[in-house]
C-alpha positions in Angstrom: 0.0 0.0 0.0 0.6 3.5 -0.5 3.6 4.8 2.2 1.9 7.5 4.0 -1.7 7.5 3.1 -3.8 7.9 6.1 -5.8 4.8 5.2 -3.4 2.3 4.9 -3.1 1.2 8.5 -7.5 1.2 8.8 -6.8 -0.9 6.0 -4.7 -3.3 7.7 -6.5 -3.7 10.3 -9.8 -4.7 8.2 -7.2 -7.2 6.8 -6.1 -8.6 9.9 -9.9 -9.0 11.2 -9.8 -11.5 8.1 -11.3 -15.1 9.2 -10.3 -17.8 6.2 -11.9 -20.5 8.1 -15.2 -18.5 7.3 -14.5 -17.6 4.1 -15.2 -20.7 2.1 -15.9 -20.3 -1.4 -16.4 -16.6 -1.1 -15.4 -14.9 -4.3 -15.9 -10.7 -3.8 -14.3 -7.8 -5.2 -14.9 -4.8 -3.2 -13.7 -1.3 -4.4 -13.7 1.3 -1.9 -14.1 4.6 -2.9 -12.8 7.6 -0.6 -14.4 11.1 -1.1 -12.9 14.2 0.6 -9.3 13.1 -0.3 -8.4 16.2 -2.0 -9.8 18.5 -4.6 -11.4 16.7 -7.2 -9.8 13.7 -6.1 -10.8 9.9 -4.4 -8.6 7.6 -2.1 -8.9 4.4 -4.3 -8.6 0.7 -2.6 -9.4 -2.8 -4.0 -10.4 -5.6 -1.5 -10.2 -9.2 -3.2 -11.5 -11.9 -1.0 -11.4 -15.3 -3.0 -9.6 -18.8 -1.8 -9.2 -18.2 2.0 -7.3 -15.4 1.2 -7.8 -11.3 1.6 -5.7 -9.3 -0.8 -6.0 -5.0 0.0 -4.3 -2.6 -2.5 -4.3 0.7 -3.5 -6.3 1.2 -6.7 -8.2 -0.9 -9.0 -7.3 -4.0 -11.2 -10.3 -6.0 -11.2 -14.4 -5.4 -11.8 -15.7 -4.9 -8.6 -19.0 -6.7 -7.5 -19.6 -3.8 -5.0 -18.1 -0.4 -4.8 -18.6 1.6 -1.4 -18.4 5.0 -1.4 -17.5 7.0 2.0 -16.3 10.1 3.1 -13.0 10.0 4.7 -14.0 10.6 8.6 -16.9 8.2 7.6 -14.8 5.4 6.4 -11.7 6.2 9.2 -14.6 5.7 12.0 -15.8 2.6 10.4 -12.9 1.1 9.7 -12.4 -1.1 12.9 -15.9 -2.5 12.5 -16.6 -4.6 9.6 -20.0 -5.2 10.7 -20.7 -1.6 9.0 -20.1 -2.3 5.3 -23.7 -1.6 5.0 -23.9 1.4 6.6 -22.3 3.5 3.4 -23.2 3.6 0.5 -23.5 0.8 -1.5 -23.5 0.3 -5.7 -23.3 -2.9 -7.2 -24.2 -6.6 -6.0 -25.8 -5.9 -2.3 -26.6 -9.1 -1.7 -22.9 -10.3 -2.1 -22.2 -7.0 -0.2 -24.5 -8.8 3.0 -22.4 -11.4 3.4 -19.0 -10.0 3.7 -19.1 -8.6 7.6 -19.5 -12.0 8.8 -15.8 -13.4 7.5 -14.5 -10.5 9.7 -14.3 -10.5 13.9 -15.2 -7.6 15.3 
C-alpha cells in the first residue's frame, strides 16, 4: 500500500480481522471509494477476498461486485468494524455485499 496515506493502516486492520476458516468459497471484489481526499480527487482501494485469502491494495485492477463510497472521517470511524459495510453507501451486487461482515471478527 501507498507509504503515507492515512488509510493504509485502517486498512490493515480490516485485513487482519480477516477469518479464512469463514471464508469458504467466497469470491468478492470490493472497491472502496474515498471522497474528501483532496480536490477533485478519491482515495482508491481494491479488496479481493477469494480462496481463504484477503488481498487490500491501492487502486483498482479487477471489476468490482460492489463499490462503497464514503467520506473519509466516515470510512476512518468505520474502519475497525466490519460489521458496518452496509452502513455506506453501496453500488453494485448488495446481496454479495450482506455477506462479507460476517468473514471478519469484530
Amino acid at each position: 500500500m501507498a507509504e503515507g496515506n492515512p488509510f493504509d493502516e485502517a486498512f490493515r486492520r480490516i485485513s487482519a480481522r480477516f477469518r479464512a476458516d469463514r471464508a469458504g468459497d467466497t469470491r468478492a471484489v470490493v472497491h472502496w471509494r474515498l471522497t474528501d481526499w483532496g480536490p477533485d480527487e478519491y482515495a482508491r482501494y481494491e479488496m479481493v477476498i477469494e480462496d481463504g485469502h484477503i488481498a487490500v491494495r491501492p487502486g483498482r485492477t479487477r471489476d468490482a461486485h460492489v463499490t462503497v463510497t464514503l467520506s473519509a472521517p466516515e470510512f476512518l470511524r468505520m474502519a475497525g468494524q466490519p460489521e458496518l459495510f452496509l452502513s455506506g453507501r453501496l453500488r453494485g451486487d448488495t446481496a454479495r455485499a450482506a455477506t462479507l461482515p460476517g468473514l471478519f471478527t469484530t
